[in-house]
N, C-alpha and C positions, 0 to 999 in steps of 0.2 A: 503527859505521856500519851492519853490517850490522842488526843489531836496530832502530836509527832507522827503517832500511827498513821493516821487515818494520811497526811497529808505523805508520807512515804509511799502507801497503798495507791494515793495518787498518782503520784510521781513515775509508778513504776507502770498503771495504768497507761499513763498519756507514752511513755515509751513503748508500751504495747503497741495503743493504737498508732502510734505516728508509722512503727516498722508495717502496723498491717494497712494504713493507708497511701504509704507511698513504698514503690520500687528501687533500695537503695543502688541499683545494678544502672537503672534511670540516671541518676544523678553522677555517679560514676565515669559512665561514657559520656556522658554531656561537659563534665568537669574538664573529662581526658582530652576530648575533641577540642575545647575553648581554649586547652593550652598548646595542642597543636596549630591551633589557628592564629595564635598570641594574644587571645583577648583572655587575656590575664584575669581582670576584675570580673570577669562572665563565670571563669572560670574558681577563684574565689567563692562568689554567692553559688556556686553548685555544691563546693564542698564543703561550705559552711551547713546545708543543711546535710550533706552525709555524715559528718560529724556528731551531730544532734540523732539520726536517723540509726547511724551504726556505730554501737560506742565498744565494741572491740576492734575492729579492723583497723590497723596502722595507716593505711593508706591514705583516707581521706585527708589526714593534719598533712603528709608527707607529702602529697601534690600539692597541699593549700602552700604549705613553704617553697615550692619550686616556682608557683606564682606569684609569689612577693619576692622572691630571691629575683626575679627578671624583671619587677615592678621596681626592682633597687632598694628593698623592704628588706636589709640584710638584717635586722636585729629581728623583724618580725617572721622571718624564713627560720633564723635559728629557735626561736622558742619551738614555730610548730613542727620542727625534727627533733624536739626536745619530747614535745607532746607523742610522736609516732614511737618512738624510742622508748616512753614512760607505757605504751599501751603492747609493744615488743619490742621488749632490749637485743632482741640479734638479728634485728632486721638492719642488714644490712646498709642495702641503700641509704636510710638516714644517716648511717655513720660517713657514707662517704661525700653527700652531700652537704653534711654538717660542717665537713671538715674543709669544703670548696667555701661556705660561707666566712666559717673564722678564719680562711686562711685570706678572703678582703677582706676582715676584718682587721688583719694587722697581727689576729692572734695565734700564732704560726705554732707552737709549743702545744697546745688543743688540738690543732687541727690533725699535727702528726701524730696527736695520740687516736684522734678520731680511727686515723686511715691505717694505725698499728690495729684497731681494735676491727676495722674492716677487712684488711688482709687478713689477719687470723681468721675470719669467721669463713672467708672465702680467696686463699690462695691463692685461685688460681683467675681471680678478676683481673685482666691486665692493666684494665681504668685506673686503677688505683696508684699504679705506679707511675704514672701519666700524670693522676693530679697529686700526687708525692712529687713528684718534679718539680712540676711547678708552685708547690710550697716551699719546696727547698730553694728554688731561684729568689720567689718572692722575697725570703729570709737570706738573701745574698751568701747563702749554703752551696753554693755553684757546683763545687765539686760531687758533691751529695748529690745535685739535679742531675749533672750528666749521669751519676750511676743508674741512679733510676729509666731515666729514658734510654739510657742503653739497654736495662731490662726490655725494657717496654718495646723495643725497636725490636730485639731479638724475636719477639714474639708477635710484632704487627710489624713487618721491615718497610710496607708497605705507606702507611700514614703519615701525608706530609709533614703533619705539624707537629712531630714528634721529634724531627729534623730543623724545624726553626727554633722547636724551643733550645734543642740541644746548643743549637747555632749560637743560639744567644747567649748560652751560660758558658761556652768555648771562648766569645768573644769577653765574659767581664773578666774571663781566667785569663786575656790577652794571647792566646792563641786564634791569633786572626787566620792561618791558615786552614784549622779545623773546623773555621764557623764557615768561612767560606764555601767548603768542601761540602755540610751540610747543607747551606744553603741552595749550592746547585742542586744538590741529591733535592729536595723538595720541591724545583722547580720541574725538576726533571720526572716529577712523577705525577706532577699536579702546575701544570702550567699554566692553566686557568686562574690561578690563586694568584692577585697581587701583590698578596704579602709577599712571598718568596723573591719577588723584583724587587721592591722597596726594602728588602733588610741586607740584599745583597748588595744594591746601592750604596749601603753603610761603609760596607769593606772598599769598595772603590773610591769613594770618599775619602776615606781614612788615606789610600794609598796617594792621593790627591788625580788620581784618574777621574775627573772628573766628566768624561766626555763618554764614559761606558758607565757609568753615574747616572747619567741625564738620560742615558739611552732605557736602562732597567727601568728609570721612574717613567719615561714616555708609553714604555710597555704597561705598566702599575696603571697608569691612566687610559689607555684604549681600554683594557680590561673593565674597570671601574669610574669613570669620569665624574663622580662624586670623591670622590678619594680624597681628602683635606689632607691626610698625612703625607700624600706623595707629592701632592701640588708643594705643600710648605716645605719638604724640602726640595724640589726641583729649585724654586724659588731661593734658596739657601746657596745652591749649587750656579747658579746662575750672575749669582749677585758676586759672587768670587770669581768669576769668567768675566765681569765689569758690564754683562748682558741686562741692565738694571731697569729697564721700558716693559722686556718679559719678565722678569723676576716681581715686578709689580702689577704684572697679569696673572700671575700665580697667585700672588698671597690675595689678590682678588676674587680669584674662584675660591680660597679657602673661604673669606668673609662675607662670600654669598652664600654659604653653605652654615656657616657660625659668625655670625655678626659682632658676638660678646668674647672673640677669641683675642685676648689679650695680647699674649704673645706674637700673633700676629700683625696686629695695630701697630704693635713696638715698633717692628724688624720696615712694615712699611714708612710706617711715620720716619726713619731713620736710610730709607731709599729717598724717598721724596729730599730729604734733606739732600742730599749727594747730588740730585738732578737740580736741585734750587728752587723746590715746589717748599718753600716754607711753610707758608700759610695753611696748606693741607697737612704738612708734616705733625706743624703743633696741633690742628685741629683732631687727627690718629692720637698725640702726647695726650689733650684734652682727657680721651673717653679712655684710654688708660687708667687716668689717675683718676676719674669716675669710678672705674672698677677695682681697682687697689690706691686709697689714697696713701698707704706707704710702701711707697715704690720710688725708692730711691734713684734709680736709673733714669725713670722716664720724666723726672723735676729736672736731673743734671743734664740730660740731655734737651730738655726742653728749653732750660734756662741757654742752651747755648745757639740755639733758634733764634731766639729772640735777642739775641749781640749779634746776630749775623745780620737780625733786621733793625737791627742800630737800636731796640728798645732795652734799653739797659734795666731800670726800674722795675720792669715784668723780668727781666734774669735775676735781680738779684733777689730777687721774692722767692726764687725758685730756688737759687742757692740756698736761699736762707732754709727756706723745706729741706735740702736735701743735707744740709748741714744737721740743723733738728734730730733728724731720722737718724745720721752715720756722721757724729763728731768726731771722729776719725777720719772723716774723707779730704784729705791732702788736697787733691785737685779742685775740690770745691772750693775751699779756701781760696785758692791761686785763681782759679776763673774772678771769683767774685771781688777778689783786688782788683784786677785791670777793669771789672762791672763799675768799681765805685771812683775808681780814677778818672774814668771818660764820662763822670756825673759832678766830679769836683769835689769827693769827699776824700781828701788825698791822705789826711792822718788817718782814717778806719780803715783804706785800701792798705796802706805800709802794717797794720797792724795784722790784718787780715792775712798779708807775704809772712811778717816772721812766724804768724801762727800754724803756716803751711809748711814753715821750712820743721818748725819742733816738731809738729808731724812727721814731718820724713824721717828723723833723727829717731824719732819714737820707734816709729815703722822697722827702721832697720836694726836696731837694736832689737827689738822684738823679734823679728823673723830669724834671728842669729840662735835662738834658743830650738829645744827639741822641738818645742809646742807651734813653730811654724805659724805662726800668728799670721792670720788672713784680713786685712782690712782694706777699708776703700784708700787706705792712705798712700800705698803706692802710686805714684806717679807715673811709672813706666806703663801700668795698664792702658788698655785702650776700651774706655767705656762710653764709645758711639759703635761701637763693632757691635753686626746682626747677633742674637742670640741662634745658637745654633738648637736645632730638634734633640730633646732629650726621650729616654722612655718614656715619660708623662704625658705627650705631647696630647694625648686625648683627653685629660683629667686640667686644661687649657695652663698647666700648671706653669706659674711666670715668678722668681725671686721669694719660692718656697711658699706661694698663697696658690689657693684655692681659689681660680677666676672666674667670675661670671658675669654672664651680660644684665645688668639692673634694667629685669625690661617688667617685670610686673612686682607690686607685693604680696604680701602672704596678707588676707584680714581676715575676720572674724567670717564663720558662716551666720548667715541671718536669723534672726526671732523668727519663731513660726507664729501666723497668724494666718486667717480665713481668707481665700481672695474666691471672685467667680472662675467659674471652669469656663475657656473661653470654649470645647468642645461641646457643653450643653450636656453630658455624660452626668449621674447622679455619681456620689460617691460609690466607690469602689469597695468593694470587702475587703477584708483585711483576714490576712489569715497567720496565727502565730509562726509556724513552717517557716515563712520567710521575716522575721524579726518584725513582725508588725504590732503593734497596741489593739487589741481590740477594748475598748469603753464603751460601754455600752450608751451614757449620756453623751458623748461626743456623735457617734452611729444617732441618733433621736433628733440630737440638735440640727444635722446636716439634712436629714432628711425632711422636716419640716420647714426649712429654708424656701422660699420661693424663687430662687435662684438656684442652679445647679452650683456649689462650693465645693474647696477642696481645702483640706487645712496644709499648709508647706510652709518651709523654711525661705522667704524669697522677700522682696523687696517690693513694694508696691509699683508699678509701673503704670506710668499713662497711656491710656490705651484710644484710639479714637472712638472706638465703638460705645468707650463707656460714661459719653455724654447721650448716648441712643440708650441705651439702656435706661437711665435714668429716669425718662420721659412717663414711661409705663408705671412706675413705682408712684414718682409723683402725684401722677393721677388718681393712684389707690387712697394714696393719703387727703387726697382733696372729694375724693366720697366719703371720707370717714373709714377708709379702711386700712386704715394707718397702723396695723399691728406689729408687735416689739420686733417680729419677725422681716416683716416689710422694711422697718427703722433699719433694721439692722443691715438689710441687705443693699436699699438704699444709700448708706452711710460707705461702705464696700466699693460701691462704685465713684462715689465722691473722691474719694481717698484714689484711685486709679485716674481720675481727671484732676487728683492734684486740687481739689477745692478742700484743704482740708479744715478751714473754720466749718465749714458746712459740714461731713461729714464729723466732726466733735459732736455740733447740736445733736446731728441724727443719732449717735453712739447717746447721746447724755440723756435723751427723749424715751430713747429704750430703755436705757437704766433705768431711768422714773418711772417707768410702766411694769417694770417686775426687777428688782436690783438684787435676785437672787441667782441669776445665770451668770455662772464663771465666767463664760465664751465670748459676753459684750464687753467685759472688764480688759480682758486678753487684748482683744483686738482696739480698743481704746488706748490700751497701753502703749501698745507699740505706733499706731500712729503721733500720740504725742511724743517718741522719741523717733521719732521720721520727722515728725516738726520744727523737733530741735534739733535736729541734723543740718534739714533745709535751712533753716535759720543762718546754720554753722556755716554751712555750704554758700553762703548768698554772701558771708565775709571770706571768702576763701580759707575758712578753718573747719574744715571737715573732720571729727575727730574719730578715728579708726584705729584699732589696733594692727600695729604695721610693724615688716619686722624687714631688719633691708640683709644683702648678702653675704654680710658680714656676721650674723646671728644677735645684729642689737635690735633692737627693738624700740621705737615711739611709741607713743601713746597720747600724749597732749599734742597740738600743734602749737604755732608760733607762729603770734601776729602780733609785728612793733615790736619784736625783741620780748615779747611777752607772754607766759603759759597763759591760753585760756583755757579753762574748765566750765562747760555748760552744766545746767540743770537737768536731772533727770527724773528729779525728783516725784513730778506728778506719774511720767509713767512707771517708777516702781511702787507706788502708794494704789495705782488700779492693777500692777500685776499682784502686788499684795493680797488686794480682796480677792482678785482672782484663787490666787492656792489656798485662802481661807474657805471658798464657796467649795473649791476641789482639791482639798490637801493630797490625794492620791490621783493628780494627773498630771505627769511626771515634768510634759513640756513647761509647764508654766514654772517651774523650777528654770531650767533651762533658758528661760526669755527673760529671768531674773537674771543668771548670768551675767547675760549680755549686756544688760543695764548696769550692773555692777562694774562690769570691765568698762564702761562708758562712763561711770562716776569715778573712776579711781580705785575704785576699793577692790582689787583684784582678789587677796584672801577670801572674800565673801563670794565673789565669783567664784571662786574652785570651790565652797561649802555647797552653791547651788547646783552646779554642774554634778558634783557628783549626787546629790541629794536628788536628781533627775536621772543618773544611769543607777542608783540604789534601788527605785522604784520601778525603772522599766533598762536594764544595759542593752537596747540595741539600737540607741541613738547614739549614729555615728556622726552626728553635728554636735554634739555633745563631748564627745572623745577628740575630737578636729580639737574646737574651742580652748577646752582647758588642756588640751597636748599645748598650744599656743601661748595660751597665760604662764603654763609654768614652766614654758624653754626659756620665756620673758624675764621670772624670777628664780632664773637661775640651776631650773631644776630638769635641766636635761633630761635626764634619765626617765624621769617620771612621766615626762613631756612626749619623749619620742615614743616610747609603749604605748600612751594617749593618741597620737598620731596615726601607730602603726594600725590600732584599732579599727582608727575611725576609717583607714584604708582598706581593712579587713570588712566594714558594714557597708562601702560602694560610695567615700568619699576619692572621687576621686585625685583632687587636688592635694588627700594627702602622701601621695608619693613624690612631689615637686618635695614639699617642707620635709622631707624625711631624705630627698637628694641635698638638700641645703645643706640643712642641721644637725639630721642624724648619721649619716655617715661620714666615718673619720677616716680618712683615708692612711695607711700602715706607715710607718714611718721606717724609710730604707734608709 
């Protein structure tokens, strides 16, 4: 009881003094400034320490979520309006920003009660009825939206986008001439703004005017000439006018702007065909089905490239996929008979017709019922026709997936271990303020180094200078002044030139000269699993935790048809002695992690990681790490909070894996 005491008495001490040595009004305007300039994550580590510094004021958790909410952190924006809201229930703003989060979240039913519980508190906020709109559009509530923005008009009449939106929920209601209507009114008051040309475009479109079409989206583009949504559909519009040389200048400036944009891959790959650029066509079909391999369109289509270039064998491969995906698809069947007829397989081809004719028969019998059955089995469709621009068109959404350009992976952040400062700087202080460790044996061990060091999460790299380096140290050791110190430092650079049998000796020399320093154990460890990496790497199985754009995950490679699993063994048997010498220094938990996720044993992994944020939580490569391990095994939820974290401590790659992963986008 009495130590309970005495460590509360603490507690409330270091709150003292943290409020009387820093200015939380400081951190504040700094936070405020960094979000008006969009450096988000700047803005983050401000408000991470006015939270610590001021633990009444709502505000600080309530801009930290407006800066993840723009980071695309929407789970991690709603906890901390959770948090400003737990510190004042009537403070307003979180409720109506809460309600903008859950309402991309999909969770439309929350959100309106958010914004019921934000109008009460302040009537007369017009905002509110504005983002009431558009949660009621989102929620295909259309009717419900226009009331709202009718409010909202009456009282700003002024604000274009108050007029598009309305536009828009007039046009799901199929009153085209209403949207219309609003859409001029927004041009007409804001004619600077592209949007109001491009949505009006829609309406001429529809009316199949498409020459006052092309004109509104010409305008869209003087205005903005990054515009991907006006170009894709100029390009749309164009291709219907049979203008197909420009229509595939268009979807080029889209895919100079978005390389990984699916939908637009398609729609070219499927112009090319038209002008008899095959060879490019299937190569756009290619990186499609890279990026969604079930995509049934762009196999049928693909497969029908390749009959036109007389390769029948590569079509019926493709039927064969697109049959797999949609057995129902009528016209597969019938392409892929006349595929196996002009190869000689004439009884699979007859079987392959009548199986296309029961389909039809199926098809129409089906469709005769209330339930309007939708399948690839019609024959009358036309599925080589461009897809045309939906709402989505920014979210690259292609046959109801979620599309992205597979241009990097997600992997592990790295072991921390000692490298030289190439700056020549001693270490740095550390101060707790900003989530730092202070140990006081690590602080001793740096400073007695004969080397300027720095301990980081980073990969050894070879450096030229540090075969120069070397030379001095050497010399030390061939007067006899070969201290564990020297060894050590020596062995540092070794490992930076890549000599790593040599820098073992140096690390193992040390050891025999005093084998009670955690810090030579550490950094021993981890270059023998750099060893065994390189090792990995020299057979081209490099084994990393990777996770691709779909949300699965590797972990083994494959070489010869075969999982290899390397050893890692020796480097966890010297991070072992490592936490034995320093069972309360958190990283070396942490670098156990790693080695664990690199033998398999992932469970043991997430015992470490977290047995490393238990002892010190403000390693955000720690939160990265086991957010990753456990979206791996399956535990999202757990994973994306781990994620959001580690974005919260100034990783910041994890707002990419929380664009992949964690958010789900609402289902309309």
């Amino acid at each position: 009881m009495k130590r309970a005491l005495v460590t509360v008495c603490l507690m409330a001490l270091a709150s003292f003094c943290l409020k009387a040595q820093y200015d939380p009004s400081h951190f504040y305007y700094a936070g405020r400034q960094a979000l008006s300039d969009g450096k988000y994550s700047l803005a983050i580590e401000n408000f991470n320490i006015l939270s610590r510094i001021d633990t009444v004021s709502p505000e600080a958790f309530f801009f930290r979520g407006i800066a993840k909410y723009n980071l695309g952190d929407l789970n991690g924006a709603e906890r901390d309006f959770d948090l400003s809201l737990k510190r004042n229930p009537l403070y307003t703003y979180a409720y109506h920003y809460r309600a903008i989060t859950r309402s991309r979240l999909g969770r439309y039913e929350e959100a309106l009660e958010d914004l019921q519980e934000a109008s009460e508190l302040r009537p007369g906020n017009t905002g509110i009825y504005f983002s009431r709109g558009v949660t009621y559009f989102l929620s295909q509530q259309f009717d419900k939206a226009v009331e709202d923005f009718n409010s909202f008009i009456r009282k700003e009449p002024k604000e274009s986008s108050a007029y598009l939106n309305r536009g828009a929920s007039y046009l799901f209601l199929g009153d085209t001439t209403k949207a219309f209507n609003d859409y001029n009114k927004a041009i007409e008051l804001n004619n600077q703004d592209p949007e109001g040309f491009v949505r009006r475009s829609r309406i001429y479109a529809l009316q199949n005017n498409y020459d006052e079409a092309i004109a509104d989206l010409n305008r869209a583009i003087a205005l903005d000439p990054a515009n991907t949504l006006a170009y894709f559909n100029r390009a749309i519009l164009r291709y219907e006018k049979k203008d197909w040389i420009n229509a595939i200048d268009d979807l080029n400036a889209v895919l100079k702007e978005e390389p990984g944009n699916a939908l637009t891959l398609y729609n070219r790959a499927l112009i090319y065909a038209q002008v008899g650029e095959y060879d490019k066509a299937v190569d756009d079909l290619d990186r499609v089905i890279n990026i969604n391999p079930e995509n049934v369109l762009a196999y049928f289509n693909r497969a029908a490239m390749f009959m036109q270039q007389g390769k029948y064998q590569q079509a019926i491969r493709d039927y064969d996929r697109a049959i797999e995906l949609y057995p129902d698809f009528a016209k597969a069947y019938m392409n892929r008979s006349y595929a196996k007829s002009m190869t000689g397989r004439l009884s699979e081809s007859r079987q392959d017709w009548q199986t296309a004719q029961q389909k039809v028969q199926e098809y129409k019998i089906a469709t005769s019922t209330e339930e309007g059955y939708e399948a690839f089995a019609d024959t009358t469709r036309k599925f080589n026709s461009l897809l045309a621009l939906d709402a989505d068109f920014a979210k690259k959404n292609f046959d109801n997936e979620l599309l992205q350009y597979r241009d990097v992976d997600i992997k592990l952040k790295p072991m921390f271990q000692f490298v030289p400062r190439e700056d020549a700087v001693g270490a740095e202080s550390i101060s707790t303020i900003k989530g730092k460790l202070i140990y006081e044996k690590l602080d001793n061990f740096l400073a007695a180094l004969p080397v300027a060091t720095q301990f980081v999460s980073a990969k050894s790299s070879q450096r030229e200078s540090a075969a120069t380096k070397l030379e001095p140290l050497s010399e030390q050791i061939r007067l006899g002044k070969g201290t564990q110190n020297v060894r050590f430092a020596k062995a540092m650079y070794e490992t930076q030139a890549s000599r790593f049998n040599n820098a073992m000796e140096s690390y193992s020399v040390a050891i025999d000269m005093d084998g009670t320093n955690p810090f030579i154990y550490i950094n021993r460890g981890v270059l023998q699993a750099e060893m065994t990496d390189f090792i990995s790497s020299m057979e081209n199985s490099v084994q990393t935790l990777t996770m691709d754009n779909t949300g699965n995950t590797t972990k083994t490679v494959v070489k010869d048809r075969a999982s290899t699993t390397y050893d890692y063994s020796a480097a966890i048997d010297d991070m072992m002695q490592a936490a034995s010498l320093a069972p309360d220094f958190p990283y070396v938990y942490y670098n156990l992690g790693n080695l664990y996720c690199l033998s398999d044993d992932l469970p043991t992994a997430v015992v470490n990681y977290t047995r490393a944020l238990d002892l010190f939580p403000y390693i955000g490569e720690a939160y990265y790490n086991r957010g990753l391990v456990q979206i791996f095994l399956k535990e999202k939820e757990k994973g994306c909070i781990d994620i959001s974290k580690a974005g919260e401590l100034g990783i910041p790659e994890a707002y990419g894996v929380i664009k992949k992963y964690c958010t789900e986008e609402p289902k309309q």
